[in-house]
mmCIF file of the C-alpha atoms, coordinates in Angstrom:
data_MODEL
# 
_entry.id   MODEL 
# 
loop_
_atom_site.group_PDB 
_atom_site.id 
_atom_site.type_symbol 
_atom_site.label_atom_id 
_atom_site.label_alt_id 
_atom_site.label_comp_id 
_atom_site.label_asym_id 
_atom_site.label_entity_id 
_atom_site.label_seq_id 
_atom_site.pdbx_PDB_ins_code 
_atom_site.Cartn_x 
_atom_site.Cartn_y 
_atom_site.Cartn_z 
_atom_site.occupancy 
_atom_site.B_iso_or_equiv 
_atom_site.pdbx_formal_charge 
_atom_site.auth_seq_id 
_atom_site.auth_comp_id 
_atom_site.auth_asym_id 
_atom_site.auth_atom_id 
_atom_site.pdbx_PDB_model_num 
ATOM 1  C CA . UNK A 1 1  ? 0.321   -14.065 10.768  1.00 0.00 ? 1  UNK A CA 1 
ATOM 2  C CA . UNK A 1 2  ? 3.384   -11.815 10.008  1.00 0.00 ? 2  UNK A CA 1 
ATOM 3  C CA . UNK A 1 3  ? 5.892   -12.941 7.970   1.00 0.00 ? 3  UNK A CA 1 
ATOM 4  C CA . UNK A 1 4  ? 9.410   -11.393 7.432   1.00 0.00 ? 4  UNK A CA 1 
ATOM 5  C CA . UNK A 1 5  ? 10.318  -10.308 4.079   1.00 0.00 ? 5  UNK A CA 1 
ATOM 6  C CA . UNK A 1 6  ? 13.885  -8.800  2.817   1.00 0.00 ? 6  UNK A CA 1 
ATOM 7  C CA . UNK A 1 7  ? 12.682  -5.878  0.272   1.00 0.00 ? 7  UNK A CA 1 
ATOM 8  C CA . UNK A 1 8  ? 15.372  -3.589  -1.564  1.00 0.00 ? 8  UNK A CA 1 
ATOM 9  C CA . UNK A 1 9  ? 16.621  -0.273  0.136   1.00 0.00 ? 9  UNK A CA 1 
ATOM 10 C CA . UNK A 1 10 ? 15.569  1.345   -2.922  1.00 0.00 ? 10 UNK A CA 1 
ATOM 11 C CA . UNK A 1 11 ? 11.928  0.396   -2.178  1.00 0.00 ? 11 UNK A CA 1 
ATOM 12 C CA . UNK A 1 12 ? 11.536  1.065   0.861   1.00 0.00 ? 12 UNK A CA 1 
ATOM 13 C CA . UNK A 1 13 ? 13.313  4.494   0.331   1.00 0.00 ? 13 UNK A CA 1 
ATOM 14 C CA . UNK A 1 14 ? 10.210  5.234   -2.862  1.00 0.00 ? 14 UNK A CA 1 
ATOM 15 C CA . UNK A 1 15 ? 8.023   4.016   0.130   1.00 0.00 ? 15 UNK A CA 1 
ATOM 16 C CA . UNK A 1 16 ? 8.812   6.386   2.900   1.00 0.00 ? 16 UNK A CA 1 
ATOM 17 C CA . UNK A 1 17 ? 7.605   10.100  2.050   1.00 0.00 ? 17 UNK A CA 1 
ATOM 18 C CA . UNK A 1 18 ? 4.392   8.673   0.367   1.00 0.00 ? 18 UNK A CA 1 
ATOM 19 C CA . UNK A 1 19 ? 3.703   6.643   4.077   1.00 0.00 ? 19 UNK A CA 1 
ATOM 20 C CA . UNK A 1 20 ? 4.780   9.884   5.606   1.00 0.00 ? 20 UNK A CA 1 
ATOM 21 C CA . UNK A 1 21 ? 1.848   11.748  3.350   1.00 0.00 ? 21 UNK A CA 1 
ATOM 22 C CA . UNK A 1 22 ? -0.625  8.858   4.450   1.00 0.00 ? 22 UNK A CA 1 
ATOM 23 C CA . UNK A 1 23 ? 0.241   8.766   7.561   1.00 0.00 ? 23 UNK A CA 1 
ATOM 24 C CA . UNK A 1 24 ? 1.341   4.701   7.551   1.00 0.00 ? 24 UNK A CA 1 
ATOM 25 C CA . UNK A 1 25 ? 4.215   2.933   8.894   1.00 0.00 ? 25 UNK A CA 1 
ATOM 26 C CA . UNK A 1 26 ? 6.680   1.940   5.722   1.00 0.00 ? 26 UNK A CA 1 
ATOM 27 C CA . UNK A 1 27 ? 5.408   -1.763  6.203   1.00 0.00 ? 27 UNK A CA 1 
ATOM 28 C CA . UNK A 1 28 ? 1.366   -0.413  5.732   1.00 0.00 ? 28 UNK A CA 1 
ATOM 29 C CA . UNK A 1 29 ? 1.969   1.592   3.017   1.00 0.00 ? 29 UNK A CA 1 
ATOM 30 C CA . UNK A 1 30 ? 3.764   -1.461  0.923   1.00 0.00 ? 30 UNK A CA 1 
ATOM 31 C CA . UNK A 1 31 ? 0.691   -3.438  2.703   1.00 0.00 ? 31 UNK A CA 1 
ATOM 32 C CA . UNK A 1 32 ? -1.491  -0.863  0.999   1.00 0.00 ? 32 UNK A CA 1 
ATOM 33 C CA . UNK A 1 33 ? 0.170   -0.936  -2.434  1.00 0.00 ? 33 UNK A CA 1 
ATOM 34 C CA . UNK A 1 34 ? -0.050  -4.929  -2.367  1.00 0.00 ? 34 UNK A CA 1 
ATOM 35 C CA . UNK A 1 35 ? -3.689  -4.985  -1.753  1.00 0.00 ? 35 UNK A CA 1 
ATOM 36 C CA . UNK A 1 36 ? -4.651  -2.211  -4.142  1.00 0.00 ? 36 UNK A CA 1 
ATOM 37 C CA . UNK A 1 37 ? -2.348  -3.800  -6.886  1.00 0.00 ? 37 UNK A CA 1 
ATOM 38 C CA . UNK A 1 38 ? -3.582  -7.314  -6.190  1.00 0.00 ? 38 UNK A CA 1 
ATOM 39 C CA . UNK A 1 39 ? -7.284  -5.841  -6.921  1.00 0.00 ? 39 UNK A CA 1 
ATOM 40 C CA . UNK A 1 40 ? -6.425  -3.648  -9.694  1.00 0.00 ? 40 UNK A CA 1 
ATOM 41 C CA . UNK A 1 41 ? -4.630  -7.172  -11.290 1.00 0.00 ? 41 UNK A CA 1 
ATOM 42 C CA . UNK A 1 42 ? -8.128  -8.868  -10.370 1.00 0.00 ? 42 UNK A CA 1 
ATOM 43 C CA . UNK A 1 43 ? -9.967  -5.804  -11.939 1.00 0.00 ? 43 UNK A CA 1 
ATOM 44 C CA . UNK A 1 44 ? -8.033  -4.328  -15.139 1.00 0.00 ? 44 UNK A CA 1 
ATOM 45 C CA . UNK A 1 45 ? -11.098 -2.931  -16.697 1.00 0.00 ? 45 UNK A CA 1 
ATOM 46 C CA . UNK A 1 46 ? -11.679 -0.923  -13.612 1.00 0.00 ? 46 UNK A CA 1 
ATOM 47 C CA . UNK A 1 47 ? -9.654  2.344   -13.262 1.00 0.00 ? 47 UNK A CA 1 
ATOM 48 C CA . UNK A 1 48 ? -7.535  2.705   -10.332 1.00 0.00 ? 48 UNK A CA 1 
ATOM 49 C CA . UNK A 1 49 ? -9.462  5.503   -8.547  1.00 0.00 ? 49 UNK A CA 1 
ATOM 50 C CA . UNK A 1 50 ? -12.572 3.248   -8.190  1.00 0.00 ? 50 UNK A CA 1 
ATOM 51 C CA . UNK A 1 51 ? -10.801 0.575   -6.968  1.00 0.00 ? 51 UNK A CA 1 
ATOM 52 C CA . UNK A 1 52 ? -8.644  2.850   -4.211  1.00 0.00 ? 52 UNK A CA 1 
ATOM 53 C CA . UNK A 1 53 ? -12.669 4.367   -3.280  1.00 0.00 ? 53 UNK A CA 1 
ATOM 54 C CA . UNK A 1 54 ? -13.886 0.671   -2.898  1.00 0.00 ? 54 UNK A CA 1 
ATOM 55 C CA . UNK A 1 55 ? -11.044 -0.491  -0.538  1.00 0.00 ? 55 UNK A CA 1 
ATOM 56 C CA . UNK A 1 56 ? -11.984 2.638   1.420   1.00 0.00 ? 56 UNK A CA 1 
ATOM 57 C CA . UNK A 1 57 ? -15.876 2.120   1.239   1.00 0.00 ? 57 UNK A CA 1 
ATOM 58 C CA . UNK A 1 58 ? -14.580 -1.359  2.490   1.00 0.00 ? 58 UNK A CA 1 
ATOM 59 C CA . UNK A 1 59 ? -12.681 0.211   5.859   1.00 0.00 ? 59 UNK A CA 1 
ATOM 60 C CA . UNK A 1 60 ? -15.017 2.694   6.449   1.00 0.00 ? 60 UNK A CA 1 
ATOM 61 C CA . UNK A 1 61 ? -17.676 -0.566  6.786   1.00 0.00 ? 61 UNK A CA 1 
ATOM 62 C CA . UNK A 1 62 ? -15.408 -2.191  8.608   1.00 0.00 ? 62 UNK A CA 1 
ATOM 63 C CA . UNK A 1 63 ? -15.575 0.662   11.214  1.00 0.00 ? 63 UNK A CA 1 
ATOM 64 C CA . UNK A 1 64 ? -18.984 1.376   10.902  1.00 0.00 ? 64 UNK A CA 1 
ATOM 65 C CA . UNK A 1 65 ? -19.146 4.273   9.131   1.00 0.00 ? 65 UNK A CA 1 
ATOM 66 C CA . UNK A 1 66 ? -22.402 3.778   7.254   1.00 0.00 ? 66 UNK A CA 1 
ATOM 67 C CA . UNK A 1 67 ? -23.203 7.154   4.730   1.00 0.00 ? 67 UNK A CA 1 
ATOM 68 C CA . UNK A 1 68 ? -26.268 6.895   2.722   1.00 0.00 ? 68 UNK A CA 1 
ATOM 69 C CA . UNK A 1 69 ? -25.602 6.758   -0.757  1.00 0.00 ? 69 UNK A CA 1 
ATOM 70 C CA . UNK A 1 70 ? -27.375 9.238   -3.197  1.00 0.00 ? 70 UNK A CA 1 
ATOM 71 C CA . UNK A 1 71 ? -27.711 8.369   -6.613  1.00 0.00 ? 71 UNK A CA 1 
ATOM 72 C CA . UNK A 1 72 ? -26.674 11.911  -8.610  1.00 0.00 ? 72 UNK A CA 1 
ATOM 73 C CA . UNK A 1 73 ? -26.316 14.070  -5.814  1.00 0.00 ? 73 UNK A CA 1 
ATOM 74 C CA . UNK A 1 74 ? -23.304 15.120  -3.972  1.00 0.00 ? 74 UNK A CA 1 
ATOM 75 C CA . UNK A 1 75 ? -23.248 16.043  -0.057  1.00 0.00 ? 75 UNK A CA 1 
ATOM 76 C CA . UNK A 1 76 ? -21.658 19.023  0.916   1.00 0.00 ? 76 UNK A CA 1 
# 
């Protein structure tokens, strides 16, 4: 369900170039930011890289892109 919101000029000016560089509408980047700041709040010991590589292990499943993990070892 989408739900209008009124957000500051100001934000959504921060927002634009980095949705430009992530190639996201203005409204999925802010999306973005919400969900990765909602699990970083749920997760404070975790560092914010590991939580932005989870959400992404997350899509990626979502889409069924399944890569076999390798303990140690890096794929090139």
């Amino acid at each position: 369900m989408a739900t209008a919101l009124k957000l500051s000029d100001e934000l959504i000016e921060l927002t634009k170039p980095h949705a430009v560089a992530n190639h996201r509408s203005v409204p999925k980047q802010i999306e973005y930011w919400a969900r990765l700041g909602k699990a970083a709040e749920d997760n404070p010991e975790l560092p914010i890289q590991l939580i932005k590589n989870t959400l992404l292990a997350v899509a990626e499943t979502d889409v069924e892109i399944l890569l076999e993990y390798h303990v140690g070892t890096v794929e090139r």
